[in-house]
N, C-alpha and C positions, 0 to 999 in steps of 0.2 A: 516447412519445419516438420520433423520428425512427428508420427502420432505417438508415440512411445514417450518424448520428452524427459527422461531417465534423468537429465541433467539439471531440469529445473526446478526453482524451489519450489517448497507444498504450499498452494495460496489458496484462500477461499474467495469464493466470487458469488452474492448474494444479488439475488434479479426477483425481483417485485413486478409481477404483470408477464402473463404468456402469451399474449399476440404475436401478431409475425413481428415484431421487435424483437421481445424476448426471447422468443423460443430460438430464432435462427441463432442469437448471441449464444445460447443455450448449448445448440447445436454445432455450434462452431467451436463453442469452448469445451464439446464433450470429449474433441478426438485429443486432446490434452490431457493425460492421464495427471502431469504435475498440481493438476490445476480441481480444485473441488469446486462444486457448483449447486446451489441450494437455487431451486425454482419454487416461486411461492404464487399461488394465483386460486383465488376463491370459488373457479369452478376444479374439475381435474380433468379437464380437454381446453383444445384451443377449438373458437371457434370462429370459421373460415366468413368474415362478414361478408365477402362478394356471393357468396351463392347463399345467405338466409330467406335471401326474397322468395329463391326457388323451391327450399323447403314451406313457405308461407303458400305458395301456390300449388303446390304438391305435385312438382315438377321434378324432385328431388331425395331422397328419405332421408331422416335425421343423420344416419349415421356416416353421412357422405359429405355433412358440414362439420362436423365436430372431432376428433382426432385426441384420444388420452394422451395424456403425455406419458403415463406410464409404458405404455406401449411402443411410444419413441421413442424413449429412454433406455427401453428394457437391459440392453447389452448395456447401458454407460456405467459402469458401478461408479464412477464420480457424478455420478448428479442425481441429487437426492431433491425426490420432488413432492412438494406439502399443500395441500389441499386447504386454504385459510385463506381469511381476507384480511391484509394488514391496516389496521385503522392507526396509526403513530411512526416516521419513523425520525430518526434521529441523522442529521445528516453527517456531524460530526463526529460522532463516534461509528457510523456506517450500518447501525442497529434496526433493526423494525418491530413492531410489535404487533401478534395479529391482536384479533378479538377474541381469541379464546383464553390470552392473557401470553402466550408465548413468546419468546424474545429471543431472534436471530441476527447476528452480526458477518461480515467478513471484509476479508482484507478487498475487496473493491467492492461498491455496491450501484448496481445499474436499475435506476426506475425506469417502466416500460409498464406503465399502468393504463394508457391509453386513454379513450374518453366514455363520456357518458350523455344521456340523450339532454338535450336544451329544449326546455320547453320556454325562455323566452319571457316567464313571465304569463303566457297567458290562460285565462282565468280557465279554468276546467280541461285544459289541454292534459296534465300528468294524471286526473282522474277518467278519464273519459275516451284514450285513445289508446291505440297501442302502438307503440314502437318498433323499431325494426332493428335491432343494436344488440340480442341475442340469442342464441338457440332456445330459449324459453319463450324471446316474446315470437319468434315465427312459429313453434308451435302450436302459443294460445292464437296468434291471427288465423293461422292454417283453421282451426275450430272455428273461430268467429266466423270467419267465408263461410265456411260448409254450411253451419249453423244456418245461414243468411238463405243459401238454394234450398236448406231441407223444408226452411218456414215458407220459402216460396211456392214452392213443390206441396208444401201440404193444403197453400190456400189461395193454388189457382183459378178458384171463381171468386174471388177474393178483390178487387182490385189493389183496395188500399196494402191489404195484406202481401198481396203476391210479387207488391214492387222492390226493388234493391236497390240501393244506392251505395255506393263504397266510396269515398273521400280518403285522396290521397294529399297529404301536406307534404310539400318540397319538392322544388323540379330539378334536384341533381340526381345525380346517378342511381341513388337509391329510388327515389320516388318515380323517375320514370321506368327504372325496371320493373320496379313493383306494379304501377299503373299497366305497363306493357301485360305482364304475366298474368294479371287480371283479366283484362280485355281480353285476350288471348282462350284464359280459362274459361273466361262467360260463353265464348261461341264455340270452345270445341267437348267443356266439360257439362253444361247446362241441358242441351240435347239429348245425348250421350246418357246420361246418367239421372235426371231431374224430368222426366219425360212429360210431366204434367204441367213444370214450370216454360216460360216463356223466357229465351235471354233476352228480348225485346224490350221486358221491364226490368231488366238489369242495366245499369249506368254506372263508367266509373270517373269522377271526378278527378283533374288535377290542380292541385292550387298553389298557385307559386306568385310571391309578392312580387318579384322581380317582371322585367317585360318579357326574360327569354328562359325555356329550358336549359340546362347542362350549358352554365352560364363560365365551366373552364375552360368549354369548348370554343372552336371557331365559330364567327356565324352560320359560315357553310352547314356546320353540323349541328348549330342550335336551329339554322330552320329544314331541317330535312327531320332533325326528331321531331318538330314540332308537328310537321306535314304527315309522318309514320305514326304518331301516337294518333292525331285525327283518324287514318284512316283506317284503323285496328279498333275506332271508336270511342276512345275517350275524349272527355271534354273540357277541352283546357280555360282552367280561369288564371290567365295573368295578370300582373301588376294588381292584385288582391293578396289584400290580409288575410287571416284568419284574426276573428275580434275575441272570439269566444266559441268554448265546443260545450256544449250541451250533450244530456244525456241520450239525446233523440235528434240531434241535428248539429250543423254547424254555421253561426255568424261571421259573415265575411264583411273585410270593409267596405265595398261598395253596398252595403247593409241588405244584398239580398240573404237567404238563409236555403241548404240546404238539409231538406231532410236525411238522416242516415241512422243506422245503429253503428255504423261501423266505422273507425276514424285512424287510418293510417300514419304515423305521425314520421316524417322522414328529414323534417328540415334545419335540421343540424345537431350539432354535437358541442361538449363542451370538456376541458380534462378533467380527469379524474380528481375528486377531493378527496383529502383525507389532512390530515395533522404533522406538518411537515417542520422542524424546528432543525437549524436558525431558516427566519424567514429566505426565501428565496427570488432574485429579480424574475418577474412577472414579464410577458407580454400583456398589450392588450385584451386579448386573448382569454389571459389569464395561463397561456403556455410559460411554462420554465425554459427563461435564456443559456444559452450554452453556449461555448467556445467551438470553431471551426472544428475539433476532434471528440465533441460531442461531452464531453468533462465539462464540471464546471469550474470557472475561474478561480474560486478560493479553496477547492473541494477538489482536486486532481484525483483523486481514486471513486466520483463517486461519477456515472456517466447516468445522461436521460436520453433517451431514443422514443420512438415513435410520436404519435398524437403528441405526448405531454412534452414532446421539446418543440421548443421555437430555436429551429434550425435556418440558416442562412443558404443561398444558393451564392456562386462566384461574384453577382451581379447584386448581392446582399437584398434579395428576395427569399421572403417566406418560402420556405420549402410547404408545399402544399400536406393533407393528412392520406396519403394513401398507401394501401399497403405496398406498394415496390418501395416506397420511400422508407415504409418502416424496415421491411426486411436489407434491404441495402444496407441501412443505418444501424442493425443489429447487428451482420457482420464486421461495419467497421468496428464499432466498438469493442468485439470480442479483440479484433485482430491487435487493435492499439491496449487490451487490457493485455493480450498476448508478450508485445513491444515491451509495457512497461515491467512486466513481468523478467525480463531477461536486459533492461536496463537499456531500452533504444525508444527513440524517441517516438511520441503520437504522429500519426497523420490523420490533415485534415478528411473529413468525410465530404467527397464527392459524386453527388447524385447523378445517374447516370439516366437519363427518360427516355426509356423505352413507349413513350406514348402514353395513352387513354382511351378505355372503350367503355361504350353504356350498350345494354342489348335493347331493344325496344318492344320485341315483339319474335312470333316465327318468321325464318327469314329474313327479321330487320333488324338490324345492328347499326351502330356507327366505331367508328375507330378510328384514331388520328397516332400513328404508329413514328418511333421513334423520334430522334432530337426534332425534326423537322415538321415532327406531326403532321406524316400524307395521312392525307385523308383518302377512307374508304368505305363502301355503305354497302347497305344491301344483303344480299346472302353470301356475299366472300366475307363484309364484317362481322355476319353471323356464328360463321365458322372459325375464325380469325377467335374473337372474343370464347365459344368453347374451349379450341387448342390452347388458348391464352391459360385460362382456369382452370384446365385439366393441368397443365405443368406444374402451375401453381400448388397445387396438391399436396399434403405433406409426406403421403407414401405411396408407394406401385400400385397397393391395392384399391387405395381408395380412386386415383388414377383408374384403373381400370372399369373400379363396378360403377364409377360416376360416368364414366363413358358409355359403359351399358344400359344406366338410366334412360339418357339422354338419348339415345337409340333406339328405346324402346317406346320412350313416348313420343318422339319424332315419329316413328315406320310403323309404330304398332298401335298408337293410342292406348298403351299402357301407361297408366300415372302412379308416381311411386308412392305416394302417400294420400289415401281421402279417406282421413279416420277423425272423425270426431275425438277428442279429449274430455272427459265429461270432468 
């Protein structure tokens, strides 16, 4: 279709949440001149969740996860992008309202508000830990760590004093990368930098309720993570709860307790709330059900994409929460807001799996690559999983100087970020 669109009528298209859901919808509907587009998301950047662990670890700098929108907009003069968090929206009139009392409408309305961290219920877990879910909390972890080596470092003859312990909750892909990037950091940043500290007394836990890590994965690759993260040093507790996190340690259910200040929290997600009228059918979940073309059934003009849709695969399985899924799902629904716009029918949304990969460490990656998920480990998945999230990118630049990073602390032992946040 024409990027000019001369012919089509002026529609507005109102999108709640900039994740990779949104923004590609966003992106997709920008080269659309016919077509206006109001983005609405409560920070003013999108933030790239597979590389936050790497900011947390300071393997990364801030500005290589996070991406303004205004700056990817800049040329769209159809999309107009507002800085708010919408607490209300109205599904039937296609309205939202933020918190500052504002009130936006248009002729289609796509939620793509994505999820928020689960804490499950348990007791002192949302006071007591930090989360990995967005650019604020890897920069407050990013402090916490350091924090952790500078107190070790200050009180090396210390014993009690001198020791670390880091507890990571959840053995998917976030909590073993995270755990990975720790491990990692303790022996090549602790030396290095901490010279009076010992990484000796540094420990990083993994706690995972379940019996296996990266439990989307195959066995092959739940026990070749499980064998990688041992040998990088961490120390896995499975098929353990977490009972209770305290301000100085963590209760697990086999009722041993570990000590920590520091408490990772990785082990799930949950969608976004807010005030959604008329009610809407639910998943389990709690995800909002959708029709094959990502619409909903009574609501034809109003679509949900990413985290917050409970999407179907051909074999009517849960479309799993990740971002190819989201971004995939973001373009289709531009393409069928496109259709409806010129009066042709939707089509359904077909996920296409390019695979899964979790990094574990330097040199160790796993990757289970397209429909058939080959598996592959080692340092080809290491690099495989890089190229994978350099693509991923949202522009050339950040493409580029994230490759640079990542180069420099690979060959140089340059780390991009070890700054305290006081």
């Amino acid at each position: 279709m024409s990027g000019t669109d001369s012919a089509a009528p002026a529609v507005s298209v109102l999108i709640i949440g900039g994740g990779f859901a949104g923004l590609k919808c966003a992106l997709e509907l920008s080269a659309h001149h016919g077509i206006r587009v109001t983005l609405i998301d409560k920070n003013a950047y999108q933030q790239f969740h597979p590389l936050l662990y790497q900011v947390a670890a300071g393997l990364l700098s801030t500005e290589n996860a996070a991406f303004a929108f205004r700056d990817i907009f800049r040329g769209n003069t159809n999309v107009d992008v507002r800085m708010s968090e919408v607490v209300r929206v109205d599904i039937e009139a296609r309205t939202a309202i933020t918190r500052d009392g504002k009130t936006f409408a248009g002729d289609f309305l796509v939620l793509a508000t994505g999820s928020q961290v689960n804490f499950y219920g348990i007791p002192g877990a949302p006071e007591h830990t930090i989360p990995l879910y967005s650019l604020a909390n890897a920069e407050t972890l990013r402090s916490a760590i350091l924090r952790e080596f500078e107190r070790a470092d200050a009180n090396y003859n210390n014993a009690a004093e001198s020791r670390v312990n880091f507890v990571v909750v959840g053995g998917g892909p976030t909590g073993v990368e995270m755990a990975g990037a720790l491990a990692d950091m303790i022996k090549r940043t602790v030396p290095d930098e901490y010279r009076h500290a010992s990484y000796e007394n540094a420990q990083v836990f993994l706690v995972e309720a379940s019996p296996s890590v990266l439990s989307a994965f195959s066995q092959d690759s739940q026990r070749y993570a499980a064998s990688a993260l041992a040998e990088h040093g961490v120390r896995l507790r499975l098929e353990t709860a977490v009972r209770e996190v305290q301000p100085d340690g963590v209760l697990l259910s086999d009722g041993s307790r570990i000590p920590t200040k520091t408490v990772i929290w990785a082990a799930g997600v949950t969608p976004t709330s807010y005030d959604v009228s008329p009610r809407l059918p639910l998943s389990r979940s709690g995800r909002i059900q959708v029709q094959s073309s990502l619409n909903l059934a009574a609501f034809e003009k109003v679509y949900v994409v990413g985290d917050l849709a409970y999407a179907l695969d051909h074999q009517a399985i849960p479309l799993p929460q990740l971002a190819a899924v989201a971004q995939q799902a973001g373009k289709c629904c531009a393409e069928n807001i496109i259709s409806a716009v010129h009066g042709k029918p939707a089509q359904p949304f077909v996920y296409r799996d390019r695979g899964i990969l979790a990094m574990i460490g330097r040199n160790t990656a796993v990757a289970e690559l397209g429909a058939t998920h080959h598996q592959i480990v080692g340092p080809v998945a290491f690099v495989t999983w890089l190229g994978v999230h350099a693509v991923l990118l949202t522009s050339v630049r950040a493409k580029f100087d994230t490759l640079v990073e990542w180069a420099w602390d690979y060959f140089g032992a340059q780390h991009a970020g070890h700054l305290i946040d006081r």
